[in-house]
C-alpha positions as CSV (number, residue, x, y, z in Angstrom):
1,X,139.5,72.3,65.5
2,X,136.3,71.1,64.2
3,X,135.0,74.7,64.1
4,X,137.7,75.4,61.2
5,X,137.4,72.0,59.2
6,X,133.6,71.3,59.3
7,X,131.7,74.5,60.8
8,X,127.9,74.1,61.5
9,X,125.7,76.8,60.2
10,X,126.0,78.2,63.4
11,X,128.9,78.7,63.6
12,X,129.1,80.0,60.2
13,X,126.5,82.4,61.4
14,X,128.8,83.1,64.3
15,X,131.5,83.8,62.4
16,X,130.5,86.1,59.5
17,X,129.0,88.2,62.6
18,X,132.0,88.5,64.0
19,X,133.9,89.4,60.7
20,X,131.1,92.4,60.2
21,X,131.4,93.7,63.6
22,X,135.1,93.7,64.0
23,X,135.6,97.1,61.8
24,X,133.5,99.2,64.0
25,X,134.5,97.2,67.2
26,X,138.3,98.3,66.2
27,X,136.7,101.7,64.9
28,X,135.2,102.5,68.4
29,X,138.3,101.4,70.6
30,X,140.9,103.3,68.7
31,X,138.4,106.6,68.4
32,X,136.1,106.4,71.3
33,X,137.2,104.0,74.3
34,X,141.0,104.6,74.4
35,X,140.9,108.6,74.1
36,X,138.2,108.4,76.9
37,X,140.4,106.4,79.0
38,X,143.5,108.3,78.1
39,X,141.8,111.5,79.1
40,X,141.0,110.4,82.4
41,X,144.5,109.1,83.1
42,X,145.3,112.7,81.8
43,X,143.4,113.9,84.5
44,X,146.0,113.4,87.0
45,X,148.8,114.6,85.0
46,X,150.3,117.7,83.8
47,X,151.2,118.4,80.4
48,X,151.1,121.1,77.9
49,X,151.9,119.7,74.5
50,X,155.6,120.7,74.9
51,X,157.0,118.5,78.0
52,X,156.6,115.2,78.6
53,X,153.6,114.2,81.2
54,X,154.1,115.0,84.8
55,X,152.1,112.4,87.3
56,X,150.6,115.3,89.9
57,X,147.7,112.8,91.3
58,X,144.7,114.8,92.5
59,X,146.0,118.2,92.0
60,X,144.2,118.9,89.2
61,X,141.0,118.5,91.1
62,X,142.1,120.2,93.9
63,X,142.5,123.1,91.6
64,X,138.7,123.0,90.2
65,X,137.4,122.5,93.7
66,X,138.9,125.6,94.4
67,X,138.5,127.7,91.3
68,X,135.7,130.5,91.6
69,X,135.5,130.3,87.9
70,X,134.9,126.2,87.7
71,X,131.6,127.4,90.1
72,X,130.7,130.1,88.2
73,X,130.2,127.9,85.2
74,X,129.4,125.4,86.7
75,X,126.0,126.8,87.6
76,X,125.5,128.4,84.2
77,X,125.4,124.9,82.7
78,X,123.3,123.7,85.2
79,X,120.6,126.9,84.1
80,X,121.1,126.2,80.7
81,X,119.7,122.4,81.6
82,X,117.0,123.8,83.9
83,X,115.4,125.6,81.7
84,X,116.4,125.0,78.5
85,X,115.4,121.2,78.2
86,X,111.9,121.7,79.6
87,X,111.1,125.4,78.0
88,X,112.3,124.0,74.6
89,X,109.8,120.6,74.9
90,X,106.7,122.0,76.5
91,X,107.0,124.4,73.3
92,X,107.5,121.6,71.4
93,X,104.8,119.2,71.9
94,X,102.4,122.0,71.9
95,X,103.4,122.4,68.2
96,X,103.2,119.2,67.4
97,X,100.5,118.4,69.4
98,X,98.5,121.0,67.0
99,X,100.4,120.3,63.9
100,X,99.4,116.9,64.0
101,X,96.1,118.1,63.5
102,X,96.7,120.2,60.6
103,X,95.9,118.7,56.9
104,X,96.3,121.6,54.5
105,X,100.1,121.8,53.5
106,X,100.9,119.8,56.4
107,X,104.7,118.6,55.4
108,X,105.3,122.3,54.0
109,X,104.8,123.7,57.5
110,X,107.0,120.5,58.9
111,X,109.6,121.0,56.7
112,X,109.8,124.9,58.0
113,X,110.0,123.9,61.7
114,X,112.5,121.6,60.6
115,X,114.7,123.7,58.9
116,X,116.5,125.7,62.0
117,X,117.6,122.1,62.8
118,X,119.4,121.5,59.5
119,X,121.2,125.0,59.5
120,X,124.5,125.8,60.3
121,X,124.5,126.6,64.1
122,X,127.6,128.8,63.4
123,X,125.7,131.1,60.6
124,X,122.3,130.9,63.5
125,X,124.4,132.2,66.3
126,X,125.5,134.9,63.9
127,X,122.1,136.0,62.7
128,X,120.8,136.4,66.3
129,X,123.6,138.1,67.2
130,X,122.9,140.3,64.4
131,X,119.3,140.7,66.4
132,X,120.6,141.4,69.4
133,X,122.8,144.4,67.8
134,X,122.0,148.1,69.2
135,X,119.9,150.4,67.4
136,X,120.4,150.9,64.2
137,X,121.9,147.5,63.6
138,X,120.2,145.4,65.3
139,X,116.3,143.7,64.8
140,X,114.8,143.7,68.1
141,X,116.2,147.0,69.4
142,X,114.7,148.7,66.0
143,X,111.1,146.9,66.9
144,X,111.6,148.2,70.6
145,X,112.9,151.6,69.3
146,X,109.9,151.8,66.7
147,X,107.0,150.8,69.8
148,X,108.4,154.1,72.0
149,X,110.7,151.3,74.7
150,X,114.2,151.8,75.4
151,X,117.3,149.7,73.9
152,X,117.9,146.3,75.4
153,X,121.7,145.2,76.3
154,X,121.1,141.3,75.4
155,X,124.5,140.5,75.2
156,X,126.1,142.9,77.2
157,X,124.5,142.3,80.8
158,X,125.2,139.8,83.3
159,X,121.2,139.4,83.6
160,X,120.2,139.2,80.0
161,X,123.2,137.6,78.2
162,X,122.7,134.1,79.3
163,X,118.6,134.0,78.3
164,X,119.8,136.1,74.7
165,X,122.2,132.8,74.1
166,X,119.8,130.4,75.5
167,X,116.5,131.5,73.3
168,X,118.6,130.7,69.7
169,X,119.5,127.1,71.2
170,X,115.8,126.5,71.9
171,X,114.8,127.5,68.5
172,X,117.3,125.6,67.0
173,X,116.5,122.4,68.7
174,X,112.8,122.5,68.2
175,X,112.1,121.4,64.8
176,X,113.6,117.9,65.9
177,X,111.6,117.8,69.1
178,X,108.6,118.1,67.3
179,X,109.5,115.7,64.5
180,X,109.9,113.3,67.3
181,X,106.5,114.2,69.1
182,X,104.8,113.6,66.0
183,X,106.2,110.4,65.3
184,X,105.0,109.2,69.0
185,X,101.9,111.1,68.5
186,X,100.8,109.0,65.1
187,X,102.0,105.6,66.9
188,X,98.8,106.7,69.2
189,X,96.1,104.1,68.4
190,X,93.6,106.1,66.9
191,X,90.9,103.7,68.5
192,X,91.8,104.9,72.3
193,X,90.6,108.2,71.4
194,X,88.0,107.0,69.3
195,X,86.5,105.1,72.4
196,X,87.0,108.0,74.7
197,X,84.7,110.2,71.8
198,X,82.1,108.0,72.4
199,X,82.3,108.4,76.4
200,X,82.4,112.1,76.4
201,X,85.6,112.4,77.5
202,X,86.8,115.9,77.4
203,X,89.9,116.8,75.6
204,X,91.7,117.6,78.5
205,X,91.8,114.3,79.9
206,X,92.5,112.6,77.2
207,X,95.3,114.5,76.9
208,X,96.2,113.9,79.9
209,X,94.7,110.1,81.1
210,X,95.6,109.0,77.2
211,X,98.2,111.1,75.3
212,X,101.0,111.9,77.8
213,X,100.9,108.4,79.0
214,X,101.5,107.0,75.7
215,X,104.1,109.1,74.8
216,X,106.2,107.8,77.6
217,X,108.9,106.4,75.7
218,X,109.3,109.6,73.4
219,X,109.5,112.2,76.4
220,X,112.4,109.8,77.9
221,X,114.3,109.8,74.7
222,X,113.7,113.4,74.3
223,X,114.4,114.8,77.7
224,X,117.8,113.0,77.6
225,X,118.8,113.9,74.7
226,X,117.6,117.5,74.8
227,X,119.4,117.5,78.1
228,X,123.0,116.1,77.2
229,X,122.7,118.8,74.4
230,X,121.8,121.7,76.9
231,X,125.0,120.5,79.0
232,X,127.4,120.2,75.8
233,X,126.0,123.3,74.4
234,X,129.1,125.6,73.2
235,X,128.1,127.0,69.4
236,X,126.0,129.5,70.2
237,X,127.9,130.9,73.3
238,X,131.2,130.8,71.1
239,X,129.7,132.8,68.3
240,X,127.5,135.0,69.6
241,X,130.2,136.4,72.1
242,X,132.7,135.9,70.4
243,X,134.6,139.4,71.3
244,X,134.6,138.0,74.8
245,X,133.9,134.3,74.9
246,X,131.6,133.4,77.1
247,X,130.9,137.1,78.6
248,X,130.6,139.0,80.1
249,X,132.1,138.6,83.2
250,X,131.7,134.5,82.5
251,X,127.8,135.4,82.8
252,X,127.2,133.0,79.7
253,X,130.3,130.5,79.9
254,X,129.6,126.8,79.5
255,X,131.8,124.0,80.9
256,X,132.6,123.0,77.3
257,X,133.6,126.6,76.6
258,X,135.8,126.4,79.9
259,X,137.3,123.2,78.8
260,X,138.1,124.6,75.4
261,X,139.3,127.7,76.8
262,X,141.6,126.0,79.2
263,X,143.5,123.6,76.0
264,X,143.9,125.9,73.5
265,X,143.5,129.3,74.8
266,X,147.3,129.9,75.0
267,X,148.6,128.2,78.2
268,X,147.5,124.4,77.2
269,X,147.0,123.3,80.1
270,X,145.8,119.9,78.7
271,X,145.5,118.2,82.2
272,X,143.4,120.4,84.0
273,X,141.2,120.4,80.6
274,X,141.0,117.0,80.8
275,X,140.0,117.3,84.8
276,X,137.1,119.5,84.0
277,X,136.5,116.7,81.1
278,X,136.1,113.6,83.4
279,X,133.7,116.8,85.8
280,X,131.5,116.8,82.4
281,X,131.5,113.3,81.8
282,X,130.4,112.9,85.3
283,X,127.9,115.4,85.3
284,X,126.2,113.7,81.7
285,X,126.4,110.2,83.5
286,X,124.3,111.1,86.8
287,X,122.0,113.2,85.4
288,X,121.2,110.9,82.4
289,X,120.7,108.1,85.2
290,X,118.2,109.9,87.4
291,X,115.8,111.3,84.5
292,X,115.8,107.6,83.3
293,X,115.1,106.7,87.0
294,X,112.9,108.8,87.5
295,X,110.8,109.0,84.3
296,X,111.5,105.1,84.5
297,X,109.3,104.4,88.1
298,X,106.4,107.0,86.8
């Protein structure tokens, strides 16, 4: 009782904290925690927004494990990490690895990088479909059309629809990639490659022996977040095929597009959406883990 009566400053202390952090400890139960935990519960149920929930234990997984579909996109997220998250920061820390030493209208041309990153990825996916268009609509058919080649179906071929989504996601993501390269590349002491000057060193190992080991830290941040965004990525497959979502023939489909597609594209079949949910969830835990393993023990 002495706590309420005479309170230390400690317990003062102690008490104002808890006062601030009870609004976003409520805030993140009601909005995060308990629809994460009701969706997994979900999971094992069957309902469609209509009836009340049906307990069908496992059968909801059964039915993923053996869905040719659920396979199908399951690899096409798994090429959208694979080469997505490394293309799109190789390309990035070679920008920023240069940019860094540019001085002449240097936040101009960061600003500009930047920029693809602030837009609306709705009205991107819309201009690069506009590229993709056949001639005499669309950009890169025109340039090809101009240079003697023949037209390229981007969007309409199993083989070149996925790469023709994937290249506007990499753009989009690279102006905050290299923001965060630079950032890691001006925390650099500038006395490490000072000393290596004065030893001869040759660029290329301090690039290697000096750079790349500093910048730990940032590549860990980056490759997980680039990756959680390659395995969540929906806008740009939505948009861009947006006569057949996530055509054709699934060739481009996402798992958050399959997820979407299976609540609200006309059956609502809300408990083998959320199935394929606690699948995603899953698949952004372990793979999250092992980079940070991994990058963790190098």
């Amino acid at each position: 009782m002495s706590v309420f009566r005479d309170p230390t400053i400690e317990q003062r202390r102690i008490r104002w904290a808890w006062t601030f952090l009870a609004l976003p400890i409520v805030f993140y139960v009601t909005i995060r925690f308990w629809p994460t935990a009701d969706a997994f519960v979900l999971s094992f149920q069957k309902w469609n927004l209509l009836k009340p929930r049906e307990w069908v234990g496992f059968d909801n997984y059964v039915t993923l494990w053996n869905d040719p579909v659920f396979w199908k996109v399951f690899r096409n997220t798994f090429v959208y990490l694979i080469i997505g998250t490394p293309v799109s920061l190789v390309i990035a820390f070679i920008v920023a690895w240069h940019l860094d030493k540019v001085r002449f209208l240097h936040g101009t041309i960061r600003a500009l990088y930047f920029l693809p990153f602030m837009t609306s990825a709705v009205a991107m996916a819309w201009v690069w479909r506009w590229f993709y268009q056949p001639v005499p609509i669309g950009l890169f058919n025109n340039m090809l059309a101009s240079l003697g080649f023949s037209q390229v179906a981007f969007l309409n071929s199993t083989s070149n629809a996925l790469p023709a989504v994937l290249a506007p996601a990499i753009w989009a993501g690279l102006g905050f990639q290299i923001i965060i390269f630079m950032a890691g590349l001006r925390a650099i002491p500038v006395s490490y490659y000072e000393a290596a000057k004065i030893d001869g060193v040759s660029g290329l190992t301090v690039l290697w022996e000096i750079t790349l080991p500093l910048l730990k830290p940032t590549m860990v941040f980056l490759v997980v977040f680039s990756s959680i965004g390659f395995l969540r990525i929906f806008d740009q497959v939505f948009n861009m095929t947006t006569n057949d979502p996530g055509g054709p023939l699934n060739a481009t489909k996402p798992l958050v597009l399959l997820i979407y597609q299976t609540a609200f594209g006309g059956s609502f079949e809300m408990g083998y959406a959320a199935a394929q949910t606690v699948v995603l969830f899953l698949i952004l835990l372990i793979v999250s883990l092992i980079q940070l393993r991994i990058l963790r023990d190098r």
